[in-house]
RODO-2510 file (C-alpha; in nm, 4 decimals, decimal comma):
residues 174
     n   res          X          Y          Z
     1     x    -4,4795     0,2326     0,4134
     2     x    -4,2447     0,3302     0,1517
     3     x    -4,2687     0,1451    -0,1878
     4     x    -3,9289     0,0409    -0,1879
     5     x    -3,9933    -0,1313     0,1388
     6     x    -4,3177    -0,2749     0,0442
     7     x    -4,1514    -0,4438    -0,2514
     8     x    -3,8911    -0,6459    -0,0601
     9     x    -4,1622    -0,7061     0,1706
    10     x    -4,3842    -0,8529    -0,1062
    11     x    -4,0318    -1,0420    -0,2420
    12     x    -3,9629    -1,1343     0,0784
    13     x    -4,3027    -1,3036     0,1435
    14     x    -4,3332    -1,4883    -0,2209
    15     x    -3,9809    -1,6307    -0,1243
    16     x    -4,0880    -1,7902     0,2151
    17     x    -4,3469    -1,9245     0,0264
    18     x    -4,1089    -2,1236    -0,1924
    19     x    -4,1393    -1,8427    -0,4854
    20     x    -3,7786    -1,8729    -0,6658
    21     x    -3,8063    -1,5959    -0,9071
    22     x    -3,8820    -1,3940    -0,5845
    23     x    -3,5534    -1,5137    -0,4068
    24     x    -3,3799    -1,4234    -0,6893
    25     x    -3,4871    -1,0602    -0,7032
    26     x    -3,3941    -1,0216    -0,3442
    27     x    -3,0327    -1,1782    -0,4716
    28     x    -3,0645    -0,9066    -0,7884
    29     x    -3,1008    -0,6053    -0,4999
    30     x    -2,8847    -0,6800    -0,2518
    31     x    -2,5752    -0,8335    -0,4496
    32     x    -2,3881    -0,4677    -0,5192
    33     x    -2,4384    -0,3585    -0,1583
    34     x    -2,3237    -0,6898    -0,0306
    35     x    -2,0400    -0,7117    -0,2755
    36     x    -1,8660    -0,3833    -0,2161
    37     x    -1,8897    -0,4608     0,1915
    38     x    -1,7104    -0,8199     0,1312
    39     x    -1,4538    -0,6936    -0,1128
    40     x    -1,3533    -0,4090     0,0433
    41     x    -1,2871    -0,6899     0,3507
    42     x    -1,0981    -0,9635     0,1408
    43     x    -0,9445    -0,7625    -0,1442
    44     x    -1,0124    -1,0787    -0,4071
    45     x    -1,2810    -1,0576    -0,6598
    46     x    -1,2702    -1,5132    -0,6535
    47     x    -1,2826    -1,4840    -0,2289
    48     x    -1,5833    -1,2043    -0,2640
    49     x    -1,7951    -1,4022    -0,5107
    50     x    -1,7265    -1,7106    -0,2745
    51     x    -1,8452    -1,5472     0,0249
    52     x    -2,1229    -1,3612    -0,1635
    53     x    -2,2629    -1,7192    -0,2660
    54     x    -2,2806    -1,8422     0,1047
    55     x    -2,4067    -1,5467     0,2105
    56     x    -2,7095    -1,5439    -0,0354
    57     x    -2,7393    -1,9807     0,0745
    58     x    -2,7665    -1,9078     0,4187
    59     x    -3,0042    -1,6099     0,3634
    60     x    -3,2133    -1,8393     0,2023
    61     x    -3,1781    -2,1096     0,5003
    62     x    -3,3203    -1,8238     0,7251
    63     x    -3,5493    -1,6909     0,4970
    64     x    -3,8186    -1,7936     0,7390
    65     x    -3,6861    -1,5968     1,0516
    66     x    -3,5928    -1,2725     0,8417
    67     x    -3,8690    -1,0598     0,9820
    68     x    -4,0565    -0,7843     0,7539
    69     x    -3,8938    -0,4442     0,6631
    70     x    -3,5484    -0,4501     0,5245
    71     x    -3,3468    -0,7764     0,5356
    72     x    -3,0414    -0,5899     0,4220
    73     x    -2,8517    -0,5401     0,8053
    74     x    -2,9273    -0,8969     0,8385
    75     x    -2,7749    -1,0316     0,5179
    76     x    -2,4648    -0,7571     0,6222
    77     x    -2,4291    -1,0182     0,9264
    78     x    -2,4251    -1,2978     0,7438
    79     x    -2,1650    -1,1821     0,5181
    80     x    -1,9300    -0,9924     0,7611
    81     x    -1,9408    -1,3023     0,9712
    82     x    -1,8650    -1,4989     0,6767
    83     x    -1,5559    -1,3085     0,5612
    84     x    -1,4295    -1,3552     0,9193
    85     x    -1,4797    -1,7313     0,9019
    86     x    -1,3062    -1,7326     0,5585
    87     x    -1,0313    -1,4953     0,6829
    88     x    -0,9509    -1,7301     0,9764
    89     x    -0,9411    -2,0234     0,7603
    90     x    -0,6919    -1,9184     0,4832
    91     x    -0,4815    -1,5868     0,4671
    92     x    -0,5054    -1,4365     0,1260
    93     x    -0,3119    -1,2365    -0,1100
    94     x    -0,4326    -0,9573    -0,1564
    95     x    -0,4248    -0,8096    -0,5463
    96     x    -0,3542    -0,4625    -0,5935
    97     x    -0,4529    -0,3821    -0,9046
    98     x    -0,8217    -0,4607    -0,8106
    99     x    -0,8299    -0,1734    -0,5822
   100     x    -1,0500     0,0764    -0,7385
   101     x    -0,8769     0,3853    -0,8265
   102     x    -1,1073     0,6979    -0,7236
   103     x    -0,9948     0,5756    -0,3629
   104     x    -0,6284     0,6401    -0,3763
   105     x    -0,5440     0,7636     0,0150
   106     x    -0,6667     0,7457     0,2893
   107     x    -0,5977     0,9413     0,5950
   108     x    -0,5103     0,7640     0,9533
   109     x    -0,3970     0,9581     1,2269
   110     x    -0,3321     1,2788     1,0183
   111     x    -0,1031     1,0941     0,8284
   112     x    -0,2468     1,0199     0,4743
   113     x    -0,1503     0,6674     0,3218
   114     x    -0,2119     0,5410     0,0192
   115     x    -0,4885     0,2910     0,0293
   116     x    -0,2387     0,0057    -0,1255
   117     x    -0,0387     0,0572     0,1998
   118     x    -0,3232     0,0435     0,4476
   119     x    -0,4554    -0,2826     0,2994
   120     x    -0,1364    -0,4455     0,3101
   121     x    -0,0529    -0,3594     0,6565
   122     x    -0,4215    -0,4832     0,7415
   123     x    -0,3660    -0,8071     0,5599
   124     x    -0,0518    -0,8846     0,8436
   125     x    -0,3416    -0,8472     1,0839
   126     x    -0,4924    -1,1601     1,3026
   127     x    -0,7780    -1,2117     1,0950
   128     x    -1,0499    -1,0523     1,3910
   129     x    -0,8133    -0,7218     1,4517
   130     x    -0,8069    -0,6954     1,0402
   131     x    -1,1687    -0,7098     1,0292
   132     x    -1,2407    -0,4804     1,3276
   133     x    -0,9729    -0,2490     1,1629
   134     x    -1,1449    -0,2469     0,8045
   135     x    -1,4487    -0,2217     0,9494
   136     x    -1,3988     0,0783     1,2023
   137     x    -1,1178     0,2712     1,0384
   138     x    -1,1389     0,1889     0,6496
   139     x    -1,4977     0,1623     0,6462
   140     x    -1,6657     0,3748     0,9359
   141     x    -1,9041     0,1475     1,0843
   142     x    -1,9731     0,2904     1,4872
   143     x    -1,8488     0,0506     1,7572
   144     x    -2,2167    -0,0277     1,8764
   145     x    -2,2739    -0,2068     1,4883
   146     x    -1,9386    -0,4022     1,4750
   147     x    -1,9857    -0,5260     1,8020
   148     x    -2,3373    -0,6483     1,6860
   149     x    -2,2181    -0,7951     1,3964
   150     x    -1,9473    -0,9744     1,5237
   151     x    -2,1118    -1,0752     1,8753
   152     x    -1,7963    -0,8898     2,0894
   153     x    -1,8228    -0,6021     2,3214
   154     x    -1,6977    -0,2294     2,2381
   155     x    -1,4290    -0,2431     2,4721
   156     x    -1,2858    -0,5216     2,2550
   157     x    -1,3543    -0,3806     1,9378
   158     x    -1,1594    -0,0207     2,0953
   159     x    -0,8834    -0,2350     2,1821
   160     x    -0,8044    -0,4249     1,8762
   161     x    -0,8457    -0,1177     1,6934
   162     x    -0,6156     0,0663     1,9692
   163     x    -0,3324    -0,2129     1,9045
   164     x    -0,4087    -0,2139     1,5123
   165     x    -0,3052     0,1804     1,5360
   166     x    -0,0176     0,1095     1,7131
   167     x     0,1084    -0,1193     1,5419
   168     x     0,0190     0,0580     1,2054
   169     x     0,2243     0,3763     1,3903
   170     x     0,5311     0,1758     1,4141
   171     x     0,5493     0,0265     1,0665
   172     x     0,4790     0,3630     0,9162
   173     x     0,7192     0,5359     1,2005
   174     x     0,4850     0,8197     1,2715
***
């Protein structure tokens, strides 16, 4: 077994048994994954930390259930799950000038965008489109792992990305 795995194994097994310092480790390792993932979703450092925190809670609710080996695709449930839950509930702006600059374009379609303009039209997406569309498009996840994630088939996820494209084509007229 690989050390790195053994490790979270050991972390994870001190923190069923009620071992905080362990818990908190497991927070320490998996908050920069988690945290790029649910930013790149909700575009607001406040919104990200929010989610990030409930995330984290309700890995700890479930510690118990998490089974041995790496707990990381499960806590990526949790917290794509939880940004769609928070993006149905309240429709953010989205700022900007938090966008990291080394990803300035992006290319859709053969048409390159600037990444400002492909989160903004996202953001006048129904909240489940947006995320399928961020998810698939922006951030390359395969059909097969959205539709695990967010417990709808493939044929959905192809069409909201299909009517996400099409809409994108006309506000961008290409």
């Amino acid at each position: 077994m690989d050390g790195e795995v053994q490790k979270i194994n050991d972390l994870l097994k001190k923190s069923r048994e009620g071992d905080e310092k362990s818990f908190e480790e497991l927070v320490r390792i998996f908050t920069p994954p988690l945290f790029r993932l649910i930013y790149q979703i909700t575009l607001n450092y406040a919104d990200t930390e929010e989610i990030l925190q409930e995330t984290f809670y309700r890995f700890f609710l479930a510690i118990k259930r998490v089974k041995e080996g790496d707990p990381f695709p499960f806590l990526r449930q949790i917290a794509i799950r939880r940004s769609y839950t928070f993006l149905k509930k309240r429709r953010t702006e989205i700022s900007f000038e938090e966008i990291p600059e080394e990803t300035v374009e992006l290319s859709i379609e053969g048409k390159s965008l600037e990444i400002k303009e492909i989160y903004q039209f996202a953001n006048s997406l129904p909240p489940k489109r947006r995320l399928v569309f961020i998810l698939r498009e922006i951030l390359g996840f395969d059909d097969s792992e959205i539709s695990k994630q967010l417990k709808i088939s493939e044929t959905t996820i192809r069409r909201h990305s299909q009517i996400a494209k099409e809409e994108m084509k006309k506000k961008f007229k290409f």
